[in-house]
C-alpha positions as CSV (number, residue, x, y, z in Angstrom):
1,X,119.3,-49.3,141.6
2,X,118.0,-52.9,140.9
3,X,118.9,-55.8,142.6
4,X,118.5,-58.7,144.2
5,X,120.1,-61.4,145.7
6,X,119.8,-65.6,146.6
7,X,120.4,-67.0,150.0
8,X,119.8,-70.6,151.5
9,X,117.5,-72.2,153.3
10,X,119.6,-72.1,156.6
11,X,119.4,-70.2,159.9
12,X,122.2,-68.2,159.7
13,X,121.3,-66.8,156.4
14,X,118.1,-65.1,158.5
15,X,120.4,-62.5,159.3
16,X,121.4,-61.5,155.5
17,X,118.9,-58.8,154.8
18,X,119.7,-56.8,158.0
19,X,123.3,-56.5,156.9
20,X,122.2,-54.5,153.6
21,X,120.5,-51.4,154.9
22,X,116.7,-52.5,154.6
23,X,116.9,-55.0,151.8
24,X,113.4,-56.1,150.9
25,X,112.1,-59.2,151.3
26,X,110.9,-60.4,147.9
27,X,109.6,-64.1,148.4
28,X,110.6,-66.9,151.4
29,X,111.5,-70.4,150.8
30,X,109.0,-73.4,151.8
31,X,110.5,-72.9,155.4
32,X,109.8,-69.0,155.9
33,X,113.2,-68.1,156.2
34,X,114.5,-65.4,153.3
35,X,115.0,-67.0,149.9
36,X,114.7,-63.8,147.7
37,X,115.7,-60.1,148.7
38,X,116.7,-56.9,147.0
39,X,115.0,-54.6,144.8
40,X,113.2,-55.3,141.7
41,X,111.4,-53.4,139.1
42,X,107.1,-53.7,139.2
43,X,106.1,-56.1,137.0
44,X,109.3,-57.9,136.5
45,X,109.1,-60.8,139.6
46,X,106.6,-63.6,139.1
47,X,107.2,-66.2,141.6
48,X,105.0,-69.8,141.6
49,X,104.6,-71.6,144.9
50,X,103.3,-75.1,145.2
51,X,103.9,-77.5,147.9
52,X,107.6,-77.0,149.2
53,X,108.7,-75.4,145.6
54,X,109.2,-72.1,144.8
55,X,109.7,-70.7,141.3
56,X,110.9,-67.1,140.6
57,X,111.3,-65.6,137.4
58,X,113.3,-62.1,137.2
59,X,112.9,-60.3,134.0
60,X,110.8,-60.7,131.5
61,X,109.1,-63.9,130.2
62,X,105.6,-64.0,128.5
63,X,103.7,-66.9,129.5
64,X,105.8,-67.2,132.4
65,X,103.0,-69.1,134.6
66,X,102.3,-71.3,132.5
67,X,105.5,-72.2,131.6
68,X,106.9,-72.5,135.0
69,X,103.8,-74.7,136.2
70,X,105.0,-77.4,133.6
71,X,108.3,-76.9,135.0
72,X,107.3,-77.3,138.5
73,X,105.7,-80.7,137.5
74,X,109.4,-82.1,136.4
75,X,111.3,-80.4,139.3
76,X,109.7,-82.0,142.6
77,X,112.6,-83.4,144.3
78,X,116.4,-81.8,144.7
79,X,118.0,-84.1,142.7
80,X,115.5,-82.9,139.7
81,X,117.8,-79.5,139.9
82,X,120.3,-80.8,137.6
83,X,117.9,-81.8,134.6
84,X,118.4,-79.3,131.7
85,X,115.7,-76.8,131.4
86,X,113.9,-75.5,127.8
87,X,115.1,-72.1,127.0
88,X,112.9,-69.7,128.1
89,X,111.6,-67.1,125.8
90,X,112.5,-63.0,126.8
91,X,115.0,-62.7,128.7
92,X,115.4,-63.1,132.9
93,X,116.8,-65.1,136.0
94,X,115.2,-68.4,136.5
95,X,115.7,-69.2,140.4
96,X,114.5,-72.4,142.2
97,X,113.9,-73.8,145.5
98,X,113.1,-77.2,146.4
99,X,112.8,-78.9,149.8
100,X,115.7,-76.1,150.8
101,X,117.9,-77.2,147.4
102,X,118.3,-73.9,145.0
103,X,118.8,-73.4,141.6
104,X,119.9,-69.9,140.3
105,X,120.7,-69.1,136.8
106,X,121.2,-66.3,134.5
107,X,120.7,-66.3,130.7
108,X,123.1,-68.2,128.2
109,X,124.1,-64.6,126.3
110,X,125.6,-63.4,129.7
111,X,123.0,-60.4,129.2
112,X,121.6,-61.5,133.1
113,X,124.5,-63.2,134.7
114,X,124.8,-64.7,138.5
115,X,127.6,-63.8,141.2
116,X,128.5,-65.9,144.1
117,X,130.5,-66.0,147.0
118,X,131.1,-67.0,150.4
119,X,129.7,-65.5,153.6
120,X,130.1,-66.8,157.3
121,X,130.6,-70.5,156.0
122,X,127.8,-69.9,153.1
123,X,127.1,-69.7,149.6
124,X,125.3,-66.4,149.0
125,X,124.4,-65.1,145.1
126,X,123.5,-62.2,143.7
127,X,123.0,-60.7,139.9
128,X,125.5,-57.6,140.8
129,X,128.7,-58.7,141.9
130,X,129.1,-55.3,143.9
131,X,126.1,-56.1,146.2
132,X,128.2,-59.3,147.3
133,X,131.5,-56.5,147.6
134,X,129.3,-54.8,150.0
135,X,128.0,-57.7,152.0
136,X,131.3,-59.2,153.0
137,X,133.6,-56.4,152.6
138,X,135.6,-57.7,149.7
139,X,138.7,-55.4,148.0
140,X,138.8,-54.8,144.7
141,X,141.1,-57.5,142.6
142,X,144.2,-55.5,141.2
143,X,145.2,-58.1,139.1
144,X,141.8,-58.2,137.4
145,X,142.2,-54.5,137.0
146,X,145.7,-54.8,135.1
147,X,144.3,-57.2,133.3
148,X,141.5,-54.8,132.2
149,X,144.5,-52.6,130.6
150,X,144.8,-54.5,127.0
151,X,143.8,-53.0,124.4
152,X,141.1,-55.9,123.3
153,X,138.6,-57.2,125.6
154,X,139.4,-60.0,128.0
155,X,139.0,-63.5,126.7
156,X,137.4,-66.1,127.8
157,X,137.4,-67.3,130.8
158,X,138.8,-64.2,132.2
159,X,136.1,-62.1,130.5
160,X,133.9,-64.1,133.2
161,X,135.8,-62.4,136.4
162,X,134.3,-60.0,138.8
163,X,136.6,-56.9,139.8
164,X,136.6,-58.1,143.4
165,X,138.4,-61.0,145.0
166,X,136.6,-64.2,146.2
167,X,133.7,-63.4,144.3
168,X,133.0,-65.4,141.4
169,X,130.9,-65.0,138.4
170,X,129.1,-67.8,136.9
171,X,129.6,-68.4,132.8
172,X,126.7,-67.9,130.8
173,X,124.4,-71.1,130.4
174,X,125.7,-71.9,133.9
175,X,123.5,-72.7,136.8
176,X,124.8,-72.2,140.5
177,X,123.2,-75.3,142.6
178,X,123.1,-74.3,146.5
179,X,122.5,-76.9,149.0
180,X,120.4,-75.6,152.5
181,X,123.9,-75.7,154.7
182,X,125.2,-73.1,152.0
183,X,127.7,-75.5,150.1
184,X,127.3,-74.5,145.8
185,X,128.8,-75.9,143.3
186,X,128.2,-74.9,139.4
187,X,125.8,-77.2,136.5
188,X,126.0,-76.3,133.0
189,X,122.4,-76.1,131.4
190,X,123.2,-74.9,128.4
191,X,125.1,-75.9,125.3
192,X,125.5,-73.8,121.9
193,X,123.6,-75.3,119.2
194,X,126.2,-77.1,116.4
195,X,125.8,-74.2,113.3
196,X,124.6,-76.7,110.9
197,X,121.8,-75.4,109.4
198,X,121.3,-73.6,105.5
199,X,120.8,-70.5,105.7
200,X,116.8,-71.2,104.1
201,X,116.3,-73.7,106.6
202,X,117.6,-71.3,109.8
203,X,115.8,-68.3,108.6
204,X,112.7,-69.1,109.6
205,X,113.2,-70.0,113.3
206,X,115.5,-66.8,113.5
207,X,112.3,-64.9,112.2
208,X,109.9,-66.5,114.9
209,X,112.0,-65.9,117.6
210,X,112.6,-62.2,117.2
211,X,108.8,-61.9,116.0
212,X,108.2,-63.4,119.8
213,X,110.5,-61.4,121.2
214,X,109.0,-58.3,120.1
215,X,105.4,-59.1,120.5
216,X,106.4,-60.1,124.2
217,X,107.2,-56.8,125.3
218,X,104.2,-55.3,123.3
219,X,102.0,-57.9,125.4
220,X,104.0,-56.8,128.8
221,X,102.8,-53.1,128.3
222,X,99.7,-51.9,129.7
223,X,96.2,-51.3,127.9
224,X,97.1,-48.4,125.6
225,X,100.6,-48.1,126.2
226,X,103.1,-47.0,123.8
227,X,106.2,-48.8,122.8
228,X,109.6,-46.9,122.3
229,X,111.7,-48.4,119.2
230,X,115.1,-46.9,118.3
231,X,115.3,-45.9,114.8
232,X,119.0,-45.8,114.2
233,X,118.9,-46.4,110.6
234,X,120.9,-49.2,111.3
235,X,119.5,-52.6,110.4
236,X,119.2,-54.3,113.8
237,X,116.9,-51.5,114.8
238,X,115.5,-50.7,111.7
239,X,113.9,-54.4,111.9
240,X,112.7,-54.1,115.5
241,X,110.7,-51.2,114.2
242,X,108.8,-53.1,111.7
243,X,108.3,-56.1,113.6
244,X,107.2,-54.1,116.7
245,X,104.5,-51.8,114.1
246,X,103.4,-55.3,113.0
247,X,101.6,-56.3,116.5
248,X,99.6,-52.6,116.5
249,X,100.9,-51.4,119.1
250,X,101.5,-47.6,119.7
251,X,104.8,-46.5,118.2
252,X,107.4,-44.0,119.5
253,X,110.6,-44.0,117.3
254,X,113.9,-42.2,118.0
255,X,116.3,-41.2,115.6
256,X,119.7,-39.2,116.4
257,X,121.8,-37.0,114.1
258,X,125.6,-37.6,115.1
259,X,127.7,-34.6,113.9
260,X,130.0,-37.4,112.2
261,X,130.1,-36.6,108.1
262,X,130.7,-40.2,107.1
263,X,127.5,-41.3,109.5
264,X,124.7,-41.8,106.6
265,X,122.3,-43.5,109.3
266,X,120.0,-40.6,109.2
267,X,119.3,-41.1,105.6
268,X,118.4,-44.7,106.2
269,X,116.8,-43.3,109.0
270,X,114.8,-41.4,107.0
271,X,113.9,-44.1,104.2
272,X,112.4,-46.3,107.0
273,X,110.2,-44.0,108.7
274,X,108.9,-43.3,105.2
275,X,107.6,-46.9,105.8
276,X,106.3,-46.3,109.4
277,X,103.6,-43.8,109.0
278,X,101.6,-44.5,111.8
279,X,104.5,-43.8,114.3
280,X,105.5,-41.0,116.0
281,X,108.9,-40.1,115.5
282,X,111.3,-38.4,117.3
283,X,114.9,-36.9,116.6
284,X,117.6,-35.6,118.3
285,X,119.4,-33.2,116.1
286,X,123.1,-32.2,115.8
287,X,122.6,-29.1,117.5
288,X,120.6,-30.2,120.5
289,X,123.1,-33.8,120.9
290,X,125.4,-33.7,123.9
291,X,128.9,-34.2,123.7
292,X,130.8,-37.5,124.0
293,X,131.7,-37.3,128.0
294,X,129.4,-35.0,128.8
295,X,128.3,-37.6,131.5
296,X,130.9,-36.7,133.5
297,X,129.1,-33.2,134.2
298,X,126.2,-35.3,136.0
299,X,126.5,-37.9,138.9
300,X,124.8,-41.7,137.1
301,X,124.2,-45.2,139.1
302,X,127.2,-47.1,139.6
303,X,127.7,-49.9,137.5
304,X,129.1,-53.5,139.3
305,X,132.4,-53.3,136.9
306,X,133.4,-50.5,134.2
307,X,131.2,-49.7,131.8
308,X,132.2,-47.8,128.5
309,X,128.7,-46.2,128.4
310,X,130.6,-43.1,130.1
311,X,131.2,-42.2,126.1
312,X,127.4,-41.8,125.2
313,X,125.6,-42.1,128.2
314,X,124.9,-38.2,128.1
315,X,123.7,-38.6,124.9
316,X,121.2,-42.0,125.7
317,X,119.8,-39.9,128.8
318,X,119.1,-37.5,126.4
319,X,117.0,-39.6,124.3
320,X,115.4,-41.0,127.3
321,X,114.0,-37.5,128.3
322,X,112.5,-37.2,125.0
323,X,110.8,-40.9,125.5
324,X,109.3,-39.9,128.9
325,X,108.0,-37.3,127.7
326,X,105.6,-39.4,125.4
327,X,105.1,-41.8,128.4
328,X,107.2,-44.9,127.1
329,X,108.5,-47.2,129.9
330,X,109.9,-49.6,127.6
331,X,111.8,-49.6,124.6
332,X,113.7,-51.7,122.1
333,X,117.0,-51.6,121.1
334,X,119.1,-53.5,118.6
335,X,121.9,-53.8,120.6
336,X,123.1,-57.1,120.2
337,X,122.1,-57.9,116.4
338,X,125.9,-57.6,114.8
339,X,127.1,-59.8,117.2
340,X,124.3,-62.9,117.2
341,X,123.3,-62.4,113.2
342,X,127.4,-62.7,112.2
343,X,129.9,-64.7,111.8
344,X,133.7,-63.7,112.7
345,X,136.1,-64.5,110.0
346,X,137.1,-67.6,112.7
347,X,134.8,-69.8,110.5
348,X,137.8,-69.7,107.4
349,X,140.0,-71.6,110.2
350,X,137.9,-74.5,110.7
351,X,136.2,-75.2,107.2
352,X,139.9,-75.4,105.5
353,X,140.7,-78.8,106.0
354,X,136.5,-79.9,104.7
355,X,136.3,-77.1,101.6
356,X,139.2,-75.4,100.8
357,X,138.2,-74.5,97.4
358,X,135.2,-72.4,99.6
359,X,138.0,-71.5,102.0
360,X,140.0,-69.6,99.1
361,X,136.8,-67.7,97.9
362,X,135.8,-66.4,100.6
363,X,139.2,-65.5,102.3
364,X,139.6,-63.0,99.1
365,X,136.2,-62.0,99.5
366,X,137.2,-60.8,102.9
367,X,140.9,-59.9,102.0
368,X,139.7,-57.4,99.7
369,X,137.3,-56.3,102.1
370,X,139.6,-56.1,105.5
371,X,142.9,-55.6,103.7
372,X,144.8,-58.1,105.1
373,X,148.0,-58.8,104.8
374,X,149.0,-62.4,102.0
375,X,151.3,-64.0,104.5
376,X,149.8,-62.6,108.3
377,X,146.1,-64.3,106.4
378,X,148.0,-68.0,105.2
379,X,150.3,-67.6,108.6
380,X,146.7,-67.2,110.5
381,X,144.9,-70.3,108.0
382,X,147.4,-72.6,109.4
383,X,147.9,-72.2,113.0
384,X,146.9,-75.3,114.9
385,X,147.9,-74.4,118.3
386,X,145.0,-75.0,121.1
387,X,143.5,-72.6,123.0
388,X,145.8,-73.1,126.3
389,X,148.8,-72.8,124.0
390,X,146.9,-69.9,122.6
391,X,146.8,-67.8,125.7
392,X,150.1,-69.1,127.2
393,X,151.8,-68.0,124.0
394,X,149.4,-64.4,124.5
395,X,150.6,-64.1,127.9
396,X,154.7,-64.1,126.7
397,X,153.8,-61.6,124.1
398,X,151.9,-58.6,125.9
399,X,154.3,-55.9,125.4
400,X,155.0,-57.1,122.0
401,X,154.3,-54.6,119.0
402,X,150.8,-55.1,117.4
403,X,150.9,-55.7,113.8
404,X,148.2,-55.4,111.6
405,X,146.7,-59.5,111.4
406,X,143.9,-61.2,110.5
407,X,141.2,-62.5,112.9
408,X,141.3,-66.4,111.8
409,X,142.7,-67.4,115.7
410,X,141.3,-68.0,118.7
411,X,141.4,-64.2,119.3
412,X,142.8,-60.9,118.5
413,X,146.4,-60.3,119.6
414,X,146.7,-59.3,123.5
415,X,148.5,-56.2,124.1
416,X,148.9,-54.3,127.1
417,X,148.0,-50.7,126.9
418,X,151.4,-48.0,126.1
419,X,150.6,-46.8,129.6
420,X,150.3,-49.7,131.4
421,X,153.3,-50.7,134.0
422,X,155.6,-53.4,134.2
423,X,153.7,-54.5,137.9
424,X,150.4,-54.2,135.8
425,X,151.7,-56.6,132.8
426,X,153.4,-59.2,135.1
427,X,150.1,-59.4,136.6
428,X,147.8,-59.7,133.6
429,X,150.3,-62.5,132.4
430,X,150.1,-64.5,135.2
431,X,146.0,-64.1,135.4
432,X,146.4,-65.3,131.4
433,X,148.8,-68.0,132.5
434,X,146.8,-69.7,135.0
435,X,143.9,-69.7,132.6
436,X,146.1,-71.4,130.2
437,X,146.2,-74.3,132.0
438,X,142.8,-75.4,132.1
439,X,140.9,-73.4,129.8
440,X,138.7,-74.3,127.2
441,X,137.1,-72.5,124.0
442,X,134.1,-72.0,124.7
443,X,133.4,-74.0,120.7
444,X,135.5,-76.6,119.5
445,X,136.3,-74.5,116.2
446,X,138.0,-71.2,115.9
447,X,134.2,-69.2,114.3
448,X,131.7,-70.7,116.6
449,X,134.1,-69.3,119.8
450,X,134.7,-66.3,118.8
451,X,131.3,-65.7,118.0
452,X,130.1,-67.1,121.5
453,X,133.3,-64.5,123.0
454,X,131.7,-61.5,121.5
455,X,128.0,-62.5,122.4
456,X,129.6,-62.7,126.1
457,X,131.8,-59.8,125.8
458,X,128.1,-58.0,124.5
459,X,126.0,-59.4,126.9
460,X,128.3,-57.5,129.5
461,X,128.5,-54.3,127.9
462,X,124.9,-53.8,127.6
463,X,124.0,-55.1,130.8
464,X,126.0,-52.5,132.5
465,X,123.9,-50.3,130.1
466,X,120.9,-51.3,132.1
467,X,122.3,-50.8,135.2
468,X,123.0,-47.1,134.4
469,X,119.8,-46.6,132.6
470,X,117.1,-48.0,134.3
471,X,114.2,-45.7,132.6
472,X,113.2,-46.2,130.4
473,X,113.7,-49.9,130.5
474,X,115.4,-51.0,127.5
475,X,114.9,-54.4,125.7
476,X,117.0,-56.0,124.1
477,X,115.7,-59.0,121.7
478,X,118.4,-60.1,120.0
479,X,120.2,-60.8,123.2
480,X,117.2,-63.0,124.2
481,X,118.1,-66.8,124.4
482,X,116.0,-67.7,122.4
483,X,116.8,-65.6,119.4
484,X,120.9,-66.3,120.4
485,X,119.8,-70.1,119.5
486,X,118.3,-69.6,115.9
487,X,120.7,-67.7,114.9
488,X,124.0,-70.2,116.5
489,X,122.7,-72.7,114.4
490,X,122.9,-71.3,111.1
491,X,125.9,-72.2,109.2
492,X,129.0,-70.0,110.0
493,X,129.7,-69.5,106.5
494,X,126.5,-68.2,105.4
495,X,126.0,-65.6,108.2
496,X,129.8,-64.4,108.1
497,X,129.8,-64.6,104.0
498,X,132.0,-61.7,102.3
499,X,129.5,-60.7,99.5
500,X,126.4,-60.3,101.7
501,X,125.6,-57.7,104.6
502,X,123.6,-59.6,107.4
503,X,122.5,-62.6,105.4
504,X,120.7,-64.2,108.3
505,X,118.6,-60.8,109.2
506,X,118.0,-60.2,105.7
507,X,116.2,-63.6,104.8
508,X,114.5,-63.9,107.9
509,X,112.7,-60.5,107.7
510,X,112.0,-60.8,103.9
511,X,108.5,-59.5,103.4
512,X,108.7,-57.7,106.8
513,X,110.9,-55.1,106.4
514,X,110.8,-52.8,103.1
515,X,113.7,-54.7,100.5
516,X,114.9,-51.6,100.0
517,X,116.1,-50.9,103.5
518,X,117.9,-54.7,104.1
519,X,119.9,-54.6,101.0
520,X,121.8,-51.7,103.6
521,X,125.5,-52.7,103.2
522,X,127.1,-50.1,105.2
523,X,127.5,-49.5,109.0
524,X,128.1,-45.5,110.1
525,X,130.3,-44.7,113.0
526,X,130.9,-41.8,115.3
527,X,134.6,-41.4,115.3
528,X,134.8,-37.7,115.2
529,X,131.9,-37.1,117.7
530,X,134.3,-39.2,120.1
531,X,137.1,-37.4,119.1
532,X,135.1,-34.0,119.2
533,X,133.9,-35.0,123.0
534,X,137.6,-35.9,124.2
535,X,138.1,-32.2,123.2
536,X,135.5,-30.3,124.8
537,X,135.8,-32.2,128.2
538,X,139.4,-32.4,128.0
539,X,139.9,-30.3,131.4
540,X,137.7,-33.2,133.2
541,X,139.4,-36.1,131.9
542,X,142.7,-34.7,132.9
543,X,141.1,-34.5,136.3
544,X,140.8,-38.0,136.0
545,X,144.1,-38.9,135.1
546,X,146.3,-36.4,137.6
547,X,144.1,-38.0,140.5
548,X,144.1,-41.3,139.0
549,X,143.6,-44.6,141.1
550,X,144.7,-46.8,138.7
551,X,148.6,-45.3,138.9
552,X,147.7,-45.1,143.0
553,X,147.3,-49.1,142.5
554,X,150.9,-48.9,140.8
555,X,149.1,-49.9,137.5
556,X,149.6,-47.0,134.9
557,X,152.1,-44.5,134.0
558,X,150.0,-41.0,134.0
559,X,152.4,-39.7,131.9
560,X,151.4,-41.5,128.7
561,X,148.0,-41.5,129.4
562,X,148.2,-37.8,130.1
563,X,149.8,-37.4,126.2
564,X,147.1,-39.8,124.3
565,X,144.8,-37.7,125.7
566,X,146.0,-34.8,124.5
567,X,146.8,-36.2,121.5
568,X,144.5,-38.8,120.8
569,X,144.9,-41.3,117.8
570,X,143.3,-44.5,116.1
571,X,146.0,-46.4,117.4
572,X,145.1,-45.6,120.8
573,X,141.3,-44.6,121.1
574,X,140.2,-48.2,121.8
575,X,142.9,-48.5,125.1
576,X,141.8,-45.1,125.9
577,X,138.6,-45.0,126.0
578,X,138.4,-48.3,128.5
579,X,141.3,-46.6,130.8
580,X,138.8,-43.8,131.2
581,X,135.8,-45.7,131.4
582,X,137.7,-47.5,134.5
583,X,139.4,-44.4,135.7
584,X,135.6,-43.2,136.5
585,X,134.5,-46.0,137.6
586,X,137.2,-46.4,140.3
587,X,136.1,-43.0,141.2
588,X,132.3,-43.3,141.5
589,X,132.8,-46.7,143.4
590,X,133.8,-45.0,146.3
591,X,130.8,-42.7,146.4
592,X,128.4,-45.6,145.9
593,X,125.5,-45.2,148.2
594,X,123.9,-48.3,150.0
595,X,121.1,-50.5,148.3
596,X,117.8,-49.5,149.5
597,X,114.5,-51.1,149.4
598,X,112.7,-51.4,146.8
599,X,109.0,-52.9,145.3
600,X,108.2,-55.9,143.7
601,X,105.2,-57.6,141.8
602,X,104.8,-61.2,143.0
C-alpha cells in the first residue's frame, strides 16, 4: 500500500509518524522536523532543497528538476504560495514548503487528489483519505454512504466527499495552503481552459501532449526496459500503442477476449497489431478469462472509498501476471480517453440561444442516435434553472420514477436505488440540499460541466484502480493535466459532434495511427460477461447481502437487493453493481491492516 502524508512545520506535529505504525520519514522541512512521511514507490519522489525551500514531486514528471528549480526561483517567500503554477506535464502531487509555509496539491483531473483534516489543533494532509481515518480515529459518514445509493454518480460537489466525517477532500485544481501553527485554508490554481478553439487549430496541441505523455514514461523506464501497452482494440488504447512504438521502445501489448458476442474489440484488436509488428503481443483468451467477481475468491488492498474495480479486478490481475512475466513495471492504459476527447450532449444547451440553426442539426444527429424522446429533448433545450435550483429541485425528486430523458441539464436525474430506505433518502436529500445552497457548476454552461463532472467522477474511479493494483504500475496519459488541457479547449461542438466518432483523437493522431483503425465508430461492451459473473458467484454475493452493513447502518432493505440479484436487469445493473462494490468495501475496511514503512527515491 502507497502513501503518504503532509504535516506542518510545528512541534507537536513531531509526534505524527509514531502514531502510524512506523511511517517512514520521506524528507524534513528547512527546520528538521517531519514534512513528508508514508510510503512511496522507488523512483516516484524527487524532492529539491535549496536554502529554507523544499520541493517534492510525487508521481511522475519528466524533467522534474529542472522544472522545479525554475519554480523554486519564483517561490522564495510564503506569500509566493498563492501564485498560480504552469501545469506540470505527467502526472503527480506538487508539495511545497517555505520558511514553514506548505503548499500541497493534487492534479486538476482529480486522478491524484489531497485529503485534509484536523489533528490535536492541526492541519494534517494526506492523498488517501483512510490514512487520516486511521490517524484520528474518525467514523465512517452514513450520510455520505446513503448518498452513495443513487443510481448515477454523485454530482458535484458532493462527488468531492470522503466517506468519513471531518475529513475533507480538496477539489481538483485546488491547493491546500498550511501555515507552521497548522491553520489551512484552500487556493484554487487551476481554471478550465474556455473550449474555444477549431477543431484544426486544437489538434495539434492535443497530439503534443499525449506524444509527451507517452514518451515520458518511455524515458522513466530503465536501459532496456520494456513498456506494457493495453491493446483493447478500442481507440484510446489502440493510439497509446502507436505513439508508445513510435519512441523505440520495447513493446509488450495485451489484448483480452471477453466472452460477450456483440464485443468486436478483438477484431480491431487484431487489425492494429497487424500494424505493430515489432511488438510482443499477448492475449488473454475466453477460456483462460476469469469471471466477473471472481475477486471476491482472493483478499486485494483496500481502497480509501468504494471502488467498482471489484467487477474486473480478477480479470486486470490476470493480465498483470501475464505482464510480469515479461518483466513490465509500467504500462499504459487508455483509461480516461472517452471522457477528456468528448463532449456530453450538455453543449446543445448552451449554443441554442448563439446558433440554433447548428442547435437543430445536431440535436437530430443525436436524437436519431440516443433515441430520445421529441418533447423530454425540447423540455431539456429549454430549462434555465441554475445549478442550486438544479440540485434543490433533485433532492425533492429522489424517489420519483426515472423516465427515459435526454442529457442537455446540469446532470442525469438523481434517483435513489429501489432498495434504498426511507432513513437513507432523507439523508442523501438533505446532503443534496445543503449543497444547493452554495454550490457552483464547476463551468458556466451546461457541456463544459458535465464534461469536467465525468473527468472528476474518472479521475476517481481509476485512482482507486491504482490503489488496488499497484504492479504493474499503470499510466494513464489521458488523465494527465496536461493532455486534460488541449483537449478542454477544443470547441464542445466539434468533439461531441453526432456524425463523427472521437473527432478530436482522430485529427490529432492523423498520420500516427493506421486511417483504417480511427475511422472505428463503435465501442464494444461486456454486458453478458457481467451478467455471466453475477451468476457464477451468486452464493458469495448473497453472503454479502444477508450479512450486509449497509442495512446494519439502517440504509438498505436486503430484501430487494436480495431479488435484483437474483434476478438481475438493465434497469438495475448500474445501482447494483455500486451497492456491491460498497457492500465489499464496508467489509474489507474492517480488515484493513496498518500502513507500514515503505522506500523512497529522493
Amino acid at each position: 500500500m502507497y502513501w503518504f502524508m503532509v504535516v506542518p512545520d510545528s512541534i507537536a506535529a513531531q509526534t505524527v509518524p509514531a502514531q502510524l505504525n512506523g511511517a517512514a520519514l520521506l524528507a524534513s522541512h528547512a527546520s528538521g522536523r517531519p514534512w513528508l512521511i508514508g510510503r512511496i514507490p522507488t523512483g516516484q519522489c524527487t524532492v529539491l532543497t535549496e536554502g529554507d525551500q523544499r520541493l517534492a514531486v510525487l508521481g511522475h514528471s519528466p524533467g522534474t528538476v529542472g522544472q522545479l528549480v525554475q519554480l523554486a526561483r519564483r517561490l522564495r517567500r510564503a506569500e509566493d504560495l498563492t501564485t498560480s503554477v504552469d501545469v506540470l506535464p505527467g502526472s503527480a502531487h506538487l508539495v511545497l514548503s517555505v520558511n514553514g509555509h506548505v503548499r500541497v496539491q493534487g492534479t486538476a483531473s482529480g486522478l491524484r487528489r489531497v485529503y485534509h483534516t484536523t489533528w490535536r489543533g492541526m492541519t494534517v494532509a494526506a492523498d488517501r483519505a483512510d490514512v487520516l481515518a486511521e490517524l484520528t480515529g474518525a467514523e465512517l459518514d452514513d450520510r455520505l454512504l446513503a448518498a452513495s445509493l443513487m443510481t448515477s454518480e454523485l454530482p458535484h460537489p458532493l462527488s468531492n466527499l470522503s466517506a468519513w466525517r471531518q475529513i475533507d477532500a480538496v477539489a481538483p485544481g485546488s491547493a491546500l495552503l498550511m501555515t507552521p501553527d497548522g491553520q489551512a485554508r484552500v487556493h484554487r490554481w487551476w481554471q478550465p481552459p474556455a473550449p474555444v478553439l477549431p477543431l484544426a487549430e486544437g489538434a495539434p496541441a492535443v497530439r503534443e501532449a499525449l506524444s509527451e505523455a507517452v514518451s515520458g514514461r518511455v524515458h522513466a523506464l530503465g536501459a532496456g526496459q520494456p513498456l506494457g501497452c493495453d491493446l483493447s482494440g478500442g481507440l484510446d488504447s489502440t493510439s497509446l500503442c502507436f505513439l508508445a512504438q513510435h519512441t523505440g521502445v520495447r513493446l509488450v501489448t495485451m489484448t483480452v477476449q471477453f466472452r460477450d458476442p456483440g464485443n468486436d474489440d478483438v477484431l480491431w484488436a487484431d487489425r492494429a497489431a497487424h500494424d505493430l509488428p515489432l511488438t510482443t503481443r499477448l492475449v488473454l483468451p475466453p477460456q483462460r478469462l476469469p469471471a466477473q467477481y471472481a475477486a471476491l475468491e482472493q483478499t486485494p488492498p483496500v481502497t480509501d472509498a468504494p471502488s467498482l474495480l471489484l467487477r474486473s479486478r480478477a480479470v486486470l490481475n490476470a493480465c498483470a501476471r501475464q505482464y510480469a512475466l515479461h518483466h513490465v513495471a509500467v504500462h499504459l492504459a487508455g483509461h480516461g480517453g472517452d471522457e477528456v476527447l468528448q463532449a456530453p450532449p450538455g453543449y446543445l444547451h448552451d449554443l441554442l440561444p448563439w446558433h440554433p440553426l447548428m442547435v437543430l442539426r445536431h440535436a437530430r444527429g443525436h436524437r436519431a442516435h440516443y433515441r430520445w424522446p421529441l418533447t423530454r429533448m425540447l423540455r431539456g433545450l429549454a430549462d434555465r434553472r441554475t445549478y442550486g435550483r438544479w440540485l434543490a429541485d433533485e433532492a425533492r425528486r429522489l424517489r420519483a420514477p426515472k423516465q427515459a430523458g435526454t442529457p442537455l441539464g446540469w446532470g442525469p436525474p438523481l434517483r435513489m436505488a429501489p432498495w434504498a430506505t426511507p432513513q437513507a433518502t432523507r439523508a442523501a436529500a438533505s446532503l443534496l440540499q445543503e449543497a444547493a445552497h452554495q454550490a457552483q457548476p464547476l463551468a458556466p454552461g451546461h457541456g463544459q460541466h458535465q464534461a469536467l463532472q465525468r473527468i472528476h467522477i474518472a479521475g476517481q474511479h481509476y485512482r482507486l484502480m491504482r490503489q488496488d493494483l499497484t504492479e504493474p504500475w499503470i499510466a494513464l496519459p489521458f488523465l494527465d493535466d496536461r493532455v486534460l488541457q488541449a483537449c478542454l479547449a477544443v470547441r464542445l461542438e466539434e468533439r461531441g459532434t453526432p456524425w463523427s466518432y472521437k473527432p478530436l483523437l482522430a485529427t490529432a493522431l492523423n498520420g500516427v495511427v493506421p486511417t483504417a483503425l480511427l475511422a472505428r465508430t463503435t465501442k464494444a461492451g461486456s454486458g453478458s460477461d457481467f451478467y455471466q459473473g453475477l451468476r457464477r458467484h451468486r452464493r458469495q454475493l448473497l453472503d454479502l447481502v444477508d450479512n450486509s452493513q449497509l442495512a446494519q447502518r439502517g440504509l438498505i432493505d436486503p430484501e430487494p437487493l436480495r431479488k435484483a440479484l437474483l434476478t438481475p436487469g438493465s434497469r438495475t445493473a448500474e445501482a447494483l453493481e455500486n451497492t456491491l462494490a460498497f457492500e465489499n468495501w464496508l467489509t474489507r475496511s474492517s480488515l484493513r491492516p496498518y500502513p507500514a514503512p515503505g522506500q523512497t527515491t529522493t
